[in-house]
C-alpha positions as CSV (number, residue, x, y, z in Angstrom):
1,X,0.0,0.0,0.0
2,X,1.7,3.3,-1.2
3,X,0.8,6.3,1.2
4,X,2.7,8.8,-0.7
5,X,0.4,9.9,-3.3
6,X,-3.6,10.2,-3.2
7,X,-5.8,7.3,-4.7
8,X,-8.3,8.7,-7.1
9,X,-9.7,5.4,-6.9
10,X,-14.2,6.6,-6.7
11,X,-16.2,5.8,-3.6
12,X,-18.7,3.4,-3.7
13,X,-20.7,6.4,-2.1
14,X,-20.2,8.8,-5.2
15,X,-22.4,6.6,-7.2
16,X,-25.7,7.4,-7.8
17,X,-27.7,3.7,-7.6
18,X,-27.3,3.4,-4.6
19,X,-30.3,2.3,-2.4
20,X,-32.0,4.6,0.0
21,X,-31.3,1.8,2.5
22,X,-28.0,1.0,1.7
23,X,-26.9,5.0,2.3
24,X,-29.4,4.9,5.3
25,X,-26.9,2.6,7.3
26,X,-24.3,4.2,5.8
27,X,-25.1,7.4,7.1
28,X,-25.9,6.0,10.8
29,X,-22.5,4.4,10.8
30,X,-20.3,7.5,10.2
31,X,-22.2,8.8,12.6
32,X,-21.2,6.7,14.9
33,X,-17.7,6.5,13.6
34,X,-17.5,10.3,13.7
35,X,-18.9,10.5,17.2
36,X,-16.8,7.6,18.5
37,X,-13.3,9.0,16.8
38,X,-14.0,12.6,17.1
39,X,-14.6,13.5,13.8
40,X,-17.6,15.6,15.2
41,X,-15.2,17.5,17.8
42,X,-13.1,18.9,14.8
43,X,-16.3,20.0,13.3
44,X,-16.9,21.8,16.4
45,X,-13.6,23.2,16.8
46,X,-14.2,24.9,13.4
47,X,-16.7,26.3,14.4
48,X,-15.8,28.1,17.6
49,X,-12.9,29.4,16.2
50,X,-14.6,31.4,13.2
51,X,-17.9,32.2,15.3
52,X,-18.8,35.6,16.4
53,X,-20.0,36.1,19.9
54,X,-23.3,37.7,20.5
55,X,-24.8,37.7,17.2
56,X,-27.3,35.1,15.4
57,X,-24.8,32.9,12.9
58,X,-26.0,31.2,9.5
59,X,-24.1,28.2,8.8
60,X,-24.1,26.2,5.6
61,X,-22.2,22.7,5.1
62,X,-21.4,21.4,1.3
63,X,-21.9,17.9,1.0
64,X,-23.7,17.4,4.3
65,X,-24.9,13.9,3.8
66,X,-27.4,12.8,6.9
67,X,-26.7,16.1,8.4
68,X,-25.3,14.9,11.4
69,X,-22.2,17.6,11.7
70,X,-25.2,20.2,11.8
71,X,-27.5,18.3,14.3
72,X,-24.0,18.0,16.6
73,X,-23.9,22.2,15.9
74,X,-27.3,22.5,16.7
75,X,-26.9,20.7,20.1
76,X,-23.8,22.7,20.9
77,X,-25.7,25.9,20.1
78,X,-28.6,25.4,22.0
79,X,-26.5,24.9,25.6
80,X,-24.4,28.0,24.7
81,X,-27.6,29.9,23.7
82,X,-26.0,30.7,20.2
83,X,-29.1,31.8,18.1
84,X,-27.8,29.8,14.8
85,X,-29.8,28.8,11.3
86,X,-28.1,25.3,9.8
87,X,-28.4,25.1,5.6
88,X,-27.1,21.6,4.4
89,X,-26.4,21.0,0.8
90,X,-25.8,17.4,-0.5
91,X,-25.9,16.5,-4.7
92,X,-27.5,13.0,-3.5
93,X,-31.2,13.0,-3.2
94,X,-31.4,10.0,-0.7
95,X,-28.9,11.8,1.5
96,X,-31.1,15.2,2.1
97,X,-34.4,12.3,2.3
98,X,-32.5,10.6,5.2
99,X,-31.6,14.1,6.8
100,X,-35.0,15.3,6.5
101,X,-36.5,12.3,8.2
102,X,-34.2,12.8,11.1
103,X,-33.7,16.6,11.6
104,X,-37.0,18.6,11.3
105,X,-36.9,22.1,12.6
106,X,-37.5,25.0,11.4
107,X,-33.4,26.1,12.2
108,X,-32.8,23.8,9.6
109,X,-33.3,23.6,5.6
110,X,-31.5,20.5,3.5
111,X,-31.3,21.3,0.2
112,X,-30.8,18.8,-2.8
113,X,-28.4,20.4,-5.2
114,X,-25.0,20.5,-6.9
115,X,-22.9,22.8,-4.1
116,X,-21.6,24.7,-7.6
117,X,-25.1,25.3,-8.9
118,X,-26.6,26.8,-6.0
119,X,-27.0,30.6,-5.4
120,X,-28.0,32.3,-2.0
121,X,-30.2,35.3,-1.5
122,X,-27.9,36.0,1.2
123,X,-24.9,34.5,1.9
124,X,-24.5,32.4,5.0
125,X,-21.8,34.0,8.1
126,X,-19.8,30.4,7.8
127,X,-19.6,27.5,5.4
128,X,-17.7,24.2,5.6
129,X,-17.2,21.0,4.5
130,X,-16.6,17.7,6.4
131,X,-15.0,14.3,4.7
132,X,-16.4,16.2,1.4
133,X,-13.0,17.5,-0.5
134,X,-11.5,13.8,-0.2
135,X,-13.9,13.0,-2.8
136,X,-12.6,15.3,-5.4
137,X,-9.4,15.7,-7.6
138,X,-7.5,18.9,-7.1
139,X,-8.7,20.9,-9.7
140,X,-12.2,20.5,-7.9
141,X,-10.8,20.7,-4.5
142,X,-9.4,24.5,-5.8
143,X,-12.8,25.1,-7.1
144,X,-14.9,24.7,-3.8
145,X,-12.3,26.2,-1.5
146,X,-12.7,29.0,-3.8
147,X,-16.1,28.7,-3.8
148,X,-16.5,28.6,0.0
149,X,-14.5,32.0,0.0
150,X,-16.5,33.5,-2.5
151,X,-20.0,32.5,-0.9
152,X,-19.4,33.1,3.1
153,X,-20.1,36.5,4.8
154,X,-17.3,35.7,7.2
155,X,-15.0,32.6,6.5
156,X,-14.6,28.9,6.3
157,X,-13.6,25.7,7.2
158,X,-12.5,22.4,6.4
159,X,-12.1,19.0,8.7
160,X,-10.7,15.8,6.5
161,X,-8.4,13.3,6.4
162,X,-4.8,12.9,7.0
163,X,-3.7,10.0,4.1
164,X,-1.8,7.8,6.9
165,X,-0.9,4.2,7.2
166,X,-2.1,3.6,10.9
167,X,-5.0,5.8,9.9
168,X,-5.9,3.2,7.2
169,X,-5.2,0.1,9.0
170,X,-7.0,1.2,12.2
171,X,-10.4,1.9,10.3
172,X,-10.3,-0.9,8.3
173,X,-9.6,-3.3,10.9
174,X,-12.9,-1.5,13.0
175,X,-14.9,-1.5,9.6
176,X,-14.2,-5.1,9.2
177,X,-15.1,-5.9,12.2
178,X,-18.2,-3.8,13.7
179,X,-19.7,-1.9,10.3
180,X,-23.1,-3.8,8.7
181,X,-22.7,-1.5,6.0
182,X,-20.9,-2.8,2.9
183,X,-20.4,1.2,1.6
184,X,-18.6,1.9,4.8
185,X,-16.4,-1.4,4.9
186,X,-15.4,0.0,1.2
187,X,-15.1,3.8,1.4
188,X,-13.9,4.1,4.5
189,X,-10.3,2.9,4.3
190,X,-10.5,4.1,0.5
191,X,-11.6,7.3,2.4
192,X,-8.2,7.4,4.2
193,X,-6.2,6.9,0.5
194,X,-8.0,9.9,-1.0
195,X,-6.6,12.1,1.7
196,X,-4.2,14.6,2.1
197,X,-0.5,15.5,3.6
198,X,0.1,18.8,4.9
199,X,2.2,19.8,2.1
200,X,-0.8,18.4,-0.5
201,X,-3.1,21.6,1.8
202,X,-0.3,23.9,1.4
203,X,-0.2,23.4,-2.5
204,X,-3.9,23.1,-2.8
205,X,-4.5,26.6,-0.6
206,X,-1.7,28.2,-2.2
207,X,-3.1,27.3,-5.9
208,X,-6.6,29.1,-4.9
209,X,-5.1,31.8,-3.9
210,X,-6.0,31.5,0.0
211,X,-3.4,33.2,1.6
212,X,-4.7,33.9,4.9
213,X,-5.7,30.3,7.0
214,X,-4.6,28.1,9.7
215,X,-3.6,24.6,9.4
216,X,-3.8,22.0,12.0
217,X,-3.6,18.5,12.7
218,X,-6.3,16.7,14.8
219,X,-7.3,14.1,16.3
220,X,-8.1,11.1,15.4
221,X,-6.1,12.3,12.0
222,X,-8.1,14.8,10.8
223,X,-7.0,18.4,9.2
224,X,-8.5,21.5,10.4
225,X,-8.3,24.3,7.5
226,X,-9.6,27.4,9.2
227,X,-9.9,30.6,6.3
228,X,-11.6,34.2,7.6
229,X,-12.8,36.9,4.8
230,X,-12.4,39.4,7.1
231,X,-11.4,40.2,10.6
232,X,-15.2,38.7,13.5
């Protein structure tokens, strides 16, 4: 197994006959995975650091699957009193069905659409992605950090993967294992090949012309790309 450069190798995932059920247990199972390995905790760290205090936030996730990283916002801004509105934007129509059986609320609206084909009346404060740019080559992964850039009122963020060998064992051994989904036992050590060194980000951020971010590593090997338009 060659760690060194990315696999462009497609998700099962990214195909579009795949069965309501089949990306219903999906969906419950990164859930579970993001919960249990703190994938939701880096979401949450982006967050905080771009959110202004004392004013009502809009926040908008691109490929937001189940909408889970929103429900996890939503919880976290109802114990800090954070008056927050949650848009989530997902290409796969079985995707925004599962998150509208799950999540209904009037803070919330889940949108089926292209990310790139979608215009706002007004732009949301913060928009991010979450295990979304893996799925892309880098010419498209230019294109939506530029896009996220172009369409928040106040910055945004990124949490994926770092392309590591313990990283890739480690999930595939717990896939194997504990998952009941065969879309997860695939795509999510393929998940962990489509991901990115830090020098990969640098080149990436550097080629959209983001000069102004911070980069961090997180746990459970995550990156944390954290971009503001202008000074909260």
């Amino acid at each position: 197994m060659n760690f060194k450069y990315r696999s462009y190798q497609k998700e099962l995932l990214d195909r579009d006959d795949i069965s309501f059920d089949a990306i219903s247990r999906n969906m419950y199972e990164l859930n579970m995975i993001n919960t249990w390995l703190g994938g939701h905790s880096v979401t949450l760290s982006g967050f905080k650091k771009i959110l202004a205090d004392g004013k009502k936030i809009s926040i908008c996730e691109i490929g937001c699957g189940g909408g889970d990283n929103l429900y996890h916002l939503k919880k976290w801004c109802d114990r800090k009193k954070v008056n927050a509105y949650f848009i989530g934007i997902d290409i796969n129509k079985n995707c925004i069905e599962y998150a509208r059986s799950r999540i209904s609320s009037d803070e919330f609206t889940f949108i089926i659409s292209d990310y790139r084909n979608y215009n706002f009346t007004e732009k949301p404060d913060i928009i991010f992605s979450s295990l979304f740019c893996h799925h892309f080559n880098d010419e498209d992964i230019i294109h939506a950090l530029q896009w996220m850039r172009k369409n928040s009122a106040i910055g945004f963020y990124v949490n994926d993967l770092h392309r590591n060998a313990l990283a890739y064992y480690a999930i595939k051994w717990i896939t194997e294992l504990f998952s009941r989904s065969y879309l997860v036992k695939n795509d999510a050590p393929l998940s962990v090949l489509r991901g990115f060194h830090k020098k990969e980000w640098e080149q990436l951020l550097k080629r959209s012309e983001i000069n102004s971010y911070h980069l961090q590593w997180k746990w459970a090997f995550r990156w944390l790309i954290v971009s503001l338009n202008k000074t909260v």
